[in-house]
PDB file of N, H, CA, C and O in Angstrom:
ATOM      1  N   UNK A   1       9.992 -14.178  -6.261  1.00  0.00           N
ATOM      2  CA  UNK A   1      10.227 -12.906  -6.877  1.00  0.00           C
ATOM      3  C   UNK A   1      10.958 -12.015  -5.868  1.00  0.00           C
ATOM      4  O   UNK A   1      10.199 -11.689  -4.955  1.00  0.00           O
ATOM      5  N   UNK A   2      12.234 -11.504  -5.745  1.00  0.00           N
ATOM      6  H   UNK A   2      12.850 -11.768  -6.487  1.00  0.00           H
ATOM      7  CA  UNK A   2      12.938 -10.737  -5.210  1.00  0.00           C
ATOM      8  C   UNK A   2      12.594  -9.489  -5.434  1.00  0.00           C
ATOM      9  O   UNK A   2      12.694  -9.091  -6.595  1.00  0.00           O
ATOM     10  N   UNK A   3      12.178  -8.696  -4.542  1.00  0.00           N
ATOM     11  H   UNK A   3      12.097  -9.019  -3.600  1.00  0.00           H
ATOM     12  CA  UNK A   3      11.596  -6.844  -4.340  1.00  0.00           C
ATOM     13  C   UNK A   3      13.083  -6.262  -4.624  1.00  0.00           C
ATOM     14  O   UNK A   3      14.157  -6.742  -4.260  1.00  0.00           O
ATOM     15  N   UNK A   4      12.829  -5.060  -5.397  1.00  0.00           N
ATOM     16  H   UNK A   4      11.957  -4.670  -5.693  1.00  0.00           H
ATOM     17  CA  UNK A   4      14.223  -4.399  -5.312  1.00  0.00           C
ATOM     18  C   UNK A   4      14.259  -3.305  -3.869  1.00  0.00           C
ATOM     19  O   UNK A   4      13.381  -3.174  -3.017  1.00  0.00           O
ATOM     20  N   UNK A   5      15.035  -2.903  -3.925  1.00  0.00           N
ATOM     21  H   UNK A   5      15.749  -3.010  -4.617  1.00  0.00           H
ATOM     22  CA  UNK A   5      15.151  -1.410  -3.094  1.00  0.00           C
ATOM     23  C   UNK A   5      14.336  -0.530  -3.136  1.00  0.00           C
ATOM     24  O   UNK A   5      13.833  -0.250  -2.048  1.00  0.00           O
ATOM     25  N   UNK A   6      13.946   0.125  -4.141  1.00  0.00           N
ATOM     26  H   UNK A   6      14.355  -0.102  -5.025  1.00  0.00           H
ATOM     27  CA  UNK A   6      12.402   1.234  -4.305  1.00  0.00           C
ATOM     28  C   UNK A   6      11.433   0.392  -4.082  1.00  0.00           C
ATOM     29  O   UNK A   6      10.597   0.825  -3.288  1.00  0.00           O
ATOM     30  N   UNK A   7      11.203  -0.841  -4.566  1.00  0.00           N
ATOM     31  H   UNK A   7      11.881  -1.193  -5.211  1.00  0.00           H
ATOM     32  CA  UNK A   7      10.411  -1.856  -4.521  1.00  0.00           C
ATOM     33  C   UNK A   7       9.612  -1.651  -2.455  1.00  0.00           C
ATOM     34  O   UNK A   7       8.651  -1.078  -1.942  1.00  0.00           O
ATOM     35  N   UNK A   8      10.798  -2.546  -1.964  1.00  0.00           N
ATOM     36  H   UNK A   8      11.579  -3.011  -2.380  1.00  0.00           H
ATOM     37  CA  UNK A   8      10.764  -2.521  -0.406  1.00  0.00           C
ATOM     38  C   UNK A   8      10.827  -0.903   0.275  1.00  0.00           C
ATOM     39  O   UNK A   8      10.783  -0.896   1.505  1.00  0.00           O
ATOM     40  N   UNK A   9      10.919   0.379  -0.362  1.00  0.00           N
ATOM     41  H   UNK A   9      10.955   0.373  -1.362  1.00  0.00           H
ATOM     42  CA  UNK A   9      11.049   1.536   0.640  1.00  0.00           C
ATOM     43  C   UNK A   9       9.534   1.885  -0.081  1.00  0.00           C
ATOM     44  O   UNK A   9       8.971   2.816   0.494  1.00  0.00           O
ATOM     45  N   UNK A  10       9.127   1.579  -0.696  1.00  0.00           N
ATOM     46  H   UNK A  10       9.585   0.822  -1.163  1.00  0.00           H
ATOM     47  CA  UNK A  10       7.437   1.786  -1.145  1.00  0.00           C
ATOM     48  C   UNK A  10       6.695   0.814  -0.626  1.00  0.00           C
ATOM     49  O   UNK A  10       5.502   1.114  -0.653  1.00  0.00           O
ATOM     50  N   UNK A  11       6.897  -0.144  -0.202  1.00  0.00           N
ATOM     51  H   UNK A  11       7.866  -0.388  -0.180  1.00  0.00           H
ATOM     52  CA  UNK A  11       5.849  -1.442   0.539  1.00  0.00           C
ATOM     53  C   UNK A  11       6.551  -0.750   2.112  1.00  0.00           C
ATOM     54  O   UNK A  11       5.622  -0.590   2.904  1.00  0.00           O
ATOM     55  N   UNK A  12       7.325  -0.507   2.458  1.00  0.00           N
ATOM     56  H   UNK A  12       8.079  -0.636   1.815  1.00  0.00           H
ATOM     57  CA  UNK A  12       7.743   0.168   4.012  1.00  0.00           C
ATOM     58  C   UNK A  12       6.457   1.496   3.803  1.00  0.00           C
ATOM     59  O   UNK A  12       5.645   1.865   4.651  1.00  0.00           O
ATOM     60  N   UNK A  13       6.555   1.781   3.012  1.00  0.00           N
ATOM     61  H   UNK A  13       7.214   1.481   2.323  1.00  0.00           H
ATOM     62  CA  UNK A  13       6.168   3.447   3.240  1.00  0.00           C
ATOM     63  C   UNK A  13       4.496   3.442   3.332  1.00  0.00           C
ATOM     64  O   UNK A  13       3.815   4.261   3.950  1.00  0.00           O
ATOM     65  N   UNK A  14       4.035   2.344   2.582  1.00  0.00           N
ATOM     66  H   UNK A  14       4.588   1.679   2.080  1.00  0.00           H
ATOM     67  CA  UNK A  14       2.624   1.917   2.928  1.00  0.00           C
ATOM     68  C   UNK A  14       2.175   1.375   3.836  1.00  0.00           C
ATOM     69  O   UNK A  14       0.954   1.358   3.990  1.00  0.00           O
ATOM     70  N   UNK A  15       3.143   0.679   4.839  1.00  0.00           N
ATOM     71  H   UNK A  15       4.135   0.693   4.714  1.00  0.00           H
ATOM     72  CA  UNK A  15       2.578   0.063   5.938  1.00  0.00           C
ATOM     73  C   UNK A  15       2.543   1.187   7.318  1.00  0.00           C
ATOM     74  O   UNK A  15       1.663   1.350   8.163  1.00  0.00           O
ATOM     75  N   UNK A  16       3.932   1.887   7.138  1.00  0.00           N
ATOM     76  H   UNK A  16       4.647   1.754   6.451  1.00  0.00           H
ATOM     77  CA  UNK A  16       3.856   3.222   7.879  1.00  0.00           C
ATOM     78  C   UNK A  16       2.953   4.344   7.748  1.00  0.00           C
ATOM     79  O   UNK A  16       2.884   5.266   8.561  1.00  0.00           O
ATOM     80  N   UNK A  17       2.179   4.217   6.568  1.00  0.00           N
ATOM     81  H   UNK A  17       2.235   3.468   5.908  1.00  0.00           H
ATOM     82  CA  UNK A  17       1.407   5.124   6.245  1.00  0.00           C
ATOM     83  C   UNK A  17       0.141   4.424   7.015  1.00  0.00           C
ATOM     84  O   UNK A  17      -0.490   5.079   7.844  1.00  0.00           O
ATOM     85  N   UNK A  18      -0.109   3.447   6.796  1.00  0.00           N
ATOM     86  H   UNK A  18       0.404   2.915   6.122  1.00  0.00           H
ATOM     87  CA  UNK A  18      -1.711   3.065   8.078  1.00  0.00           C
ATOM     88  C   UNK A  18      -1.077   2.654   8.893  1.00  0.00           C
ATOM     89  O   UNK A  18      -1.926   1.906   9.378  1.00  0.00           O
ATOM     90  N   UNK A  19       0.087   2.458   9.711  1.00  0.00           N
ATOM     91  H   UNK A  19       0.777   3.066   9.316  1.00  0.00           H
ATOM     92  CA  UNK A  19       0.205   2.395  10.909  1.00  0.00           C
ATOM     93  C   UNK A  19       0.310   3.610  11.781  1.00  0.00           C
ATOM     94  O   UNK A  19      -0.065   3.541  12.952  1.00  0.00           O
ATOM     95  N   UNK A  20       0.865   4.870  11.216  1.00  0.00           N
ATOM     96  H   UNK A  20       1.170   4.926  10.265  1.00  0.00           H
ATOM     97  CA  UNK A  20       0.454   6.237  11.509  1.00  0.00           C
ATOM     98  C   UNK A  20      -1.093   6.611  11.861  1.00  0.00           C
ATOM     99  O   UNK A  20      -1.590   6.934  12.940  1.00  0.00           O
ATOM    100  N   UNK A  21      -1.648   6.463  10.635  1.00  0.00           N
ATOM    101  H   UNK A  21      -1.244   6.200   9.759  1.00  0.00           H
ATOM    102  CA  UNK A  21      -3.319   6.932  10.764  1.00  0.00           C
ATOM    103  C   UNK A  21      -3.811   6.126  12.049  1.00  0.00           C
ATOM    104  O   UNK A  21      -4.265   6.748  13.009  1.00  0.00           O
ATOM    105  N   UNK A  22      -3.714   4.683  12.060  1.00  0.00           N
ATOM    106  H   UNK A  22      -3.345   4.177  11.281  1.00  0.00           H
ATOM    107  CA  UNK A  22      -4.215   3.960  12.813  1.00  0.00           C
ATOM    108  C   UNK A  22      -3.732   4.500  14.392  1.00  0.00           C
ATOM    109  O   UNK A  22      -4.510   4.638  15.336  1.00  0.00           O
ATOM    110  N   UNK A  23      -2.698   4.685  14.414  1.00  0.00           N
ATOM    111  H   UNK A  23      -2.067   4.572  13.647  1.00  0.00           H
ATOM    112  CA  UNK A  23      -1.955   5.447  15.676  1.00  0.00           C
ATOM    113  C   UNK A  23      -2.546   6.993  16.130  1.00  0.00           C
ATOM    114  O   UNK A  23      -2.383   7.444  17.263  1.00  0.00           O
ATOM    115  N   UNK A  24      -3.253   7.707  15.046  1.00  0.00           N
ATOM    116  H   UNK A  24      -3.385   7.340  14.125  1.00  0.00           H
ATOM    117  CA  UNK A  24      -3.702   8.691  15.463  1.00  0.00           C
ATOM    118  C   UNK A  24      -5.222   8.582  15.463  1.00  0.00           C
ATOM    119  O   UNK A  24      -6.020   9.498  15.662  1.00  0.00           O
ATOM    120  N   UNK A  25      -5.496   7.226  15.190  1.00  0.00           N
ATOM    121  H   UNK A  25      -4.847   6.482  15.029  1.00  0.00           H
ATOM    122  CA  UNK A  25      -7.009   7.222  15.328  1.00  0.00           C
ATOM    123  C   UNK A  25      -7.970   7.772  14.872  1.00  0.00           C
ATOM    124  O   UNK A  25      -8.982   8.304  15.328  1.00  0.00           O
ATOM    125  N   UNK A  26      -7.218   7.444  13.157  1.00  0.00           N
ATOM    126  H   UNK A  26      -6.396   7.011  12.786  1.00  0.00           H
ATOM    127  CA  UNK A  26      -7.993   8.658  12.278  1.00  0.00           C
ATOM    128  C   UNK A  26      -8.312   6.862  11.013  1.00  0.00           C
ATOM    129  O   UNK A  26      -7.367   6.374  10.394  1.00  0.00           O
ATOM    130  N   UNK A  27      -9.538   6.349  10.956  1.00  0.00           N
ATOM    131  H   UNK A  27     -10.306   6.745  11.459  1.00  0.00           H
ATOM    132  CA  UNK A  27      -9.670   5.685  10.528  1.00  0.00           C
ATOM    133  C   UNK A  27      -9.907   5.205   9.165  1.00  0.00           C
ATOM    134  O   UNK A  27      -9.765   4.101   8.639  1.00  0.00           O
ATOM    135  N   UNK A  28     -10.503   6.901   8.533  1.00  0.00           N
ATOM    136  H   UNK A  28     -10.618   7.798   8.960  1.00  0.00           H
ATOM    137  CA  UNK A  28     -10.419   7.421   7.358  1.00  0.00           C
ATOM    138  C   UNK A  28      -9.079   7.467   6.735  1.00  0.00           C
ATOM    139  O   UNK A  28      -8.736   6.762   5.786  1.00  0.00           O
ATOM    140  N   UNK A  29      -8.264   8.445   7.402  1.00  0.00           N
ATOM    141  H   UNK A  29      -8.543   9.018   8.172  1.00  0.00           H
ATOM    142  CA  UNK A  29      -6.771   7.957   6.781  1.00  0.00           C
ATOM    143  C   UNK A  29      -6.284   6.625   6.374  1.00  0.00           C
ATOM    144  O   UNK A  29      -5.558   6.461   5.393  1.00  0.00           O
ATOM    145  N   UNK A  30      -6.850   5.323   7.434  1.00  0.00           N
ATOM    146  H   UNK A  30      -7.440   5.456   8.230  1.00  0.00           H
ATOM    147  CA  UNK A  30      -6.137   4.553   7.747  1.00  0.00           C
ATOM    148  C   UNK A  30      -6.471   3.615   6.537  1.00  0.00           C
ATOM    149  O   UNK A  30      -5.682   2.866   5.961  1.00  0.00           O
ATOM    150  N   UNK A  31      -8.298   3.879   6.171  1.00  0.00           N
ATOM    151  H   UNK A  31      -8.939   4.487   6.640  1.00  0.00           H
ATOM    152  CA  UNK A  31      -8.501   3.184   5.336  1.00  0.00           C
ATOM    153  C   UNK A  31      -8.104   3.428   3.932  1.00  0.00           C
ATOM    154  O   UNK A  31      -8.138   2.510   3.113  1.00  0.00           O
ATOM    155  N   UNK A  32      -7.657   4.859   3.555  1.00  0.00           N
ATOM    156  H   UNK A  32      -7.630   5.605   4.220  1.00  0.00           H
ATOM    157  CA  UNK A  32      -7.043   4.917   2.228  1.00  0.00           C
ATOM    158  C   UNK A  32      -5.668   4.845   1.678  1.00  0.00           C
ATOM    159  O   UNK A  32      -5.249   4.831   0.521  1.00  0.00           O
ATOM    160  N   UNK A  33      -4.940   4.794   3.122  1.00  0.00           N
ATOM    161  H   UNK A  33      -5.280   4.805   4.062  1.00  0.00           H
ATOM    162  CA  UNK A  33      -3.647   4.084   3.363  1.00  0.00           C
ATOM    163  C   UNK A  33      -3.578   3.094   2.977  1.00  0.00           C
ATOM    164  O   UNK A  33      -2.655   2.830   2.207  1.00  0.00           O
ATOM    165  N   UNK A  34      -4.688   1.937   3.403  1.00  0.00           N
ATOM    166  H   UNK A  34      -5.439   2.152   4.028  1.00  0.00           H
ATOM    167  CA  UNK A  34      -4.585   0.758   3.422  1.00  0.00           C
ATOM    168  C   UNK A  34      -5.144   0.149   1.914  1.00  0.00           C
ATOM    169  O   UNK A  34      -5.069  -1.047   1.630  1.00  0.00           O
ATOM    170  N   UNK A  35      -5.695   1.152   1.039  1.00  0.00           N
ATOM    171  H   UNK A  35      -5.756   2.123   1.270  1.00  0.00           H
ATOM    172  CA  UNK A  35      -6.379   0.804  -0.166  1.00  0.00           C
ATOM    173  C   UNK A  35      -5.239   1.467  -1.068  1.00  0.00           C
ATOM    174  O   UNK A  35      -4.978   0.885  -2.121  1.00  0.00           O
ATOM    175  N   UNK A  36      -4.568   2.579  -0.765  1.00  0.00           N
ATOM    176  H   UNK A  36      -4.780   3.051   0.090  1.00  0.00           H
ATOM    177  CA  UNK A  36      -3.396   2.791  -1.800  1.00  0.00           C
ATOM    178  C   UNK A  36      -2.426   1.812  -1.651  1.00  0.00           C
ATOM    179  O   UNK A  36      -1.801   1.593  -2.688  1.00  0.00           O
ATOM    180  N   UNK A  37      -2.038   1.020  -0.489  1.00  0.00           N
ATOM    181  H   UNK A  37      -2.545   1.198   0.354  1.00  0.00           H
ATOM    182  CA  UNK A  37      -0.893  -0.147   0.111  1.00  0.00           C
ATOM    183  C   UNK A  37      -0.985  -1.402  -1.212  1.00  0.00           C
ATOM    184  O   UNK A  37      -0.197  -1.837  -2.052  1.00  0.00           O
ATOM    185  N   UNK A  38      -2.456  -1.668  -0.817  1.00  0.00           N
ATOM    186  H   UNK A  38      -3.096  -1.315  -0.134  1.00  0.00           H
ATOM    187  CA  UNK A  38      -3.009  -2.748  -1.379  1.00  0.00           C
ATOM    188  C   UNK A  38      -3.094  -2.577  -3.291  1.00  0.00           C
ATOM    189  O   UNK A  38      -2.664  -3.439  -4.058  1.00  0.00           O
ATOM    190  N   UNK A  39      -3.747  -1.266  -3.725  1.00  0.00           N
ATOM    191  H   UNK A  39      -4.096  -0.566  -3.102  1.00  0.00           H
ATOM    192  CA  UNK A  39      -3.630  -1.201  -5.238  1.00  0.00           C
ATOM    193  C   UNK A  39      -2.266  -1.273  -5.671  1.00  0.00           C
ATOM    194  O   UNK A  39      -1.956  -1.593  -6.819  1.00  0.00           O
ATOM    195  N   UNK A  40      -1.202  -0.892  -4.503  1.00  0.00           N
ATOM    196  H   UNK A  40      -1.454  -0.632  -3.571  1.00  0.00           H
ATOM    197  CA  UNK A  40       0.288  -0.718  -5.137  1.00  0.00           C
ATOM    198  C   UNK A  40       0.608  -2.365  -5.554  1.00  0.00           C
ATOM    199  O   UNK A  40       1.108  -2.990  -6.489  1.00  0.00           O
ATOM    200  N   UNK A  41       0.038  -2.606  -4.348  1.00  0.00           N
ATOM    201  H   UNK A  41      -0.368  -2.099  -3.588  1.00  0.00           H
ATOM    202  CA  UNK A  41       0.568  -4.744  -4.382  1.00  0.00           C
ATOM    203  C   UNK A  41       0.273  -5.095  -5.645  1.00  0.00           C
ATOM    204  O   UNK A  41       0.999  -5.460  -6.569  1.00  0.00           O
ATOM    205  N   UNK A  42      -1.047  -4.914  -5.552  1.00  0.00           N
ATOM    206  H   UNK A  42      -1.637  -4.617  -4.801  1.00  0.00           H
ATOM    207  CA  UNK A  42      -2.318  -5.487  -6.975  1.00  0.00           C
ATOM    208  C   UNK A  42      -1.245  -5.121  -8.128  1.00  0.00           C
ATOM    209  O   UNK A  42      -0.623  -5.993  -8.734  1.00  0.00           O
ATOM    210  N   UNK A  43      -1.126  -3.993  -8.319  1.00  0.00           N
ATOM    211  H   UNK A  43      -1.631  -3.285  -7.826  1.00  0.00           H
ATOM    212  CA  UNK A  43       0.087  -3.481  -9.525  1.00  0.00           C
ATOM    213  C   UNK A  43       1.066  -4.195  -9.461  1.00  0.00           C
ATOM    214  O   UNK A  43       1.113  -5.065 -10.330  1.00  0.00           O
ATOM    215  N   UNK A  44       2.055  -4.152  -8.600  1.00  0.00           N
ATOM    216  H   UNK A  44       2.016  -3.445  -7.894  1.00  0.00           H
ATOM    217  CA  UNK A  44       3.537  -5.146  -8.799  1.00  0.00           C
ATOM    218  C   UNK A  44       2.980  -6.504  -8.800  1.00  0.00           C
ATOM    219  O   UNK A  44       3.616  -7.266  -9.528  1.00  0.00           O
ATOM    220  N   UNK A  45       1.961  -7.036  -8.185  1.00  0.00           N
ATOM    221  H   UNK A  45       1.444  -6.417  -7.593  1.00  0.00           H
ATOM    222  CA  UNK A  45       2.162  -8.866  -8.362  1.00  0.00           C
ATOM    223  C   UNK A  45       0.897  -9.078  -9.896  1.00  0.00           C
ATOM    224  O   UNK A  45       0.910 -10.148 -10.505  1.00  0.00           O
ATOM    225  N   UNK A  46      -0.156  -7.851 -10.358  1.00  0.00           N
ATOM    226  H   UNK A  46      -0.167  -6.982  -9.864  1.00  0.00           H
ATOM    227  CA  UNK A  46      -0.988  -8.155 -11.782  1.00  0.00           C
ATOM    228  C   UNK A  46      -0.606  -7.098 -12.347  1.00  0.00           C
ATOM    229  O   UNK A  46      -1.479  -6.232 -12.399  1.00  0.00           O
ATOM    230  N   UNK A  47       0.988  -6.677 -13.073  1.00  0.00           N
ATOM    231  H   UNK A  47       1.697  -7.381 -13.030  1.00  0.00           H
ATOM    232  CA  UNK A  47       0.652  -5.440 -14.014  1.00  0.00           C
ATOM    233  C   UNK A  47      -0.105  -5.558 -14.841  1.00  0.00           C
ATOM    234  O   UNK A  47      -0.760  -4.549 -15.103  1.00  0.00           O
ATOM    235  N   UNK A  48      -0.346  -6.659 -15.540  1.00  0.00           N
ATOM    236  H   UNK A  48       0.186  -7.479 -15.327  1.00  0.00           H
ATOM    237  CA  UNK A  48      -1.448  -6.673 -16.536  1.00  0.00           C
ATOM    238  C   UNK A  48      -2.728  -6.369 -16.595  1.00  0.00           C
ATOM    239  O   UNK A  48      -3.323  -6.184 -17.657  1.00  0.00           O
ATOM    240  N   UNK A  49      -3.294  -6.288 -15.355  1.00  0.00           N
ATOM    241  H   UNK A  49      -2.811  -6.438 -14.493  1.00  0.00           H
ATOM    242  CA  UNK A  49      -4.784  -6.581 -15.215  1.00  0.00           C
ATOM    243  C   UNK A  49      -5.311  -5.325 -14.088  1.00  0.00           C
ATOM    244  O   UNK A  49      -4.938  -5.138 -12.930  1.00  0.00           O
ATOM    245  N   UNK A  50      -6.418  -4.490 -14.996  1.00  0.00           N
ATOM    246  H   UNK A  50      -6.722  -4.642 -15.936  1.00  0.00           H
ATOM    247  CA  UNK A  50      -6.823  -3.833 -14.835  1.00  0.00           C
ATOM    248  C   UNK A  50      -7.472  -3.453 -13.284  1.00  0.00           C
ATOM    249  O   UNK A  50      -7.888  -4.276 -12.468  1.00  0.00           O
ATOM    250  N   UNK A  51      -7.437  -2.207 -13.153  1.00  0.00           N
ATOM    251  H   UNK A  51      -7.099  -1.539 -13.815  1.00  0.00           H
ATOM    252  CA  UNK A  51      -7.963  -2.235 -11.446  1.00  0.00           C
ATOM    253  C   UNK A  51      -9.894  -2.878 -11.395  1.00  0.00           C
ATOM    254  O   UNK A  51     -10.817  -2.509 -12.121  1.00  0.00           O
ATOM    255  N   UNK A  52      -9.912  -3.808 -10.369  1.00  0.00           N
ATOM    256  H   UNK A  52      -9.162  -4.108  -9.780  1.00  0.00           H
ATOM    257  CA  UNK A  52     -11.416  -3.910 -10.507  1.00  0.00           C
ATOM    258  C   UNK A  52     -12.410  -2.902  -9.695  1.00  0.00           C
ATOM    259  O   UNK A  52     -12.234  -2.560  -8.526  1.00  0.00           O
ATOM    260  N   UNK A  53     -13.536  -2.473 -10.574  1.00  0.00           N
ATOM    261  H   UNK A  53     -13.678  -2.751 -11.524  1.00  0.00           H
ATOM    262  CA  UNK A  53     -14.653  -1.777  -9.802  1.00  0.00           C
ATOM    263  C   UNK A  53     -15.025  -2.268  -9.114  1.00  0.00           C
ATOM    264  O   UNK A  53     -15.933  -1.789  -8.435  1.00  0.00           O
TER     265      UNK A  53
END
């Protein structure tokens, strides 16, 4: 599956986003960085399927 352009500057922008927090040693940030990164994935690779509780 080939990422488009918005595709790849939104998977960039999530990894910079917890590599920031993590850099300021704010771990809270880092972890909801890392859970918005991850629901974005979950979305582009299962649009179909609902977020799990």
């Amino acid at each position: 599956m080939a990422n488009t352009e918005l595709e790849n500057r939104i998977s960039f922008a999530g990894h910079k986003n917890v590599f920031e927090a993590i850099e300021r040693h704010d771990p809270e940030a880092a972890g909801q960085a890392m859970r918005e990164h991850l629901e974005n994935a979950r979305r582009k690779f299962n649009p179909g399927q609902s977020k799990p509780d």
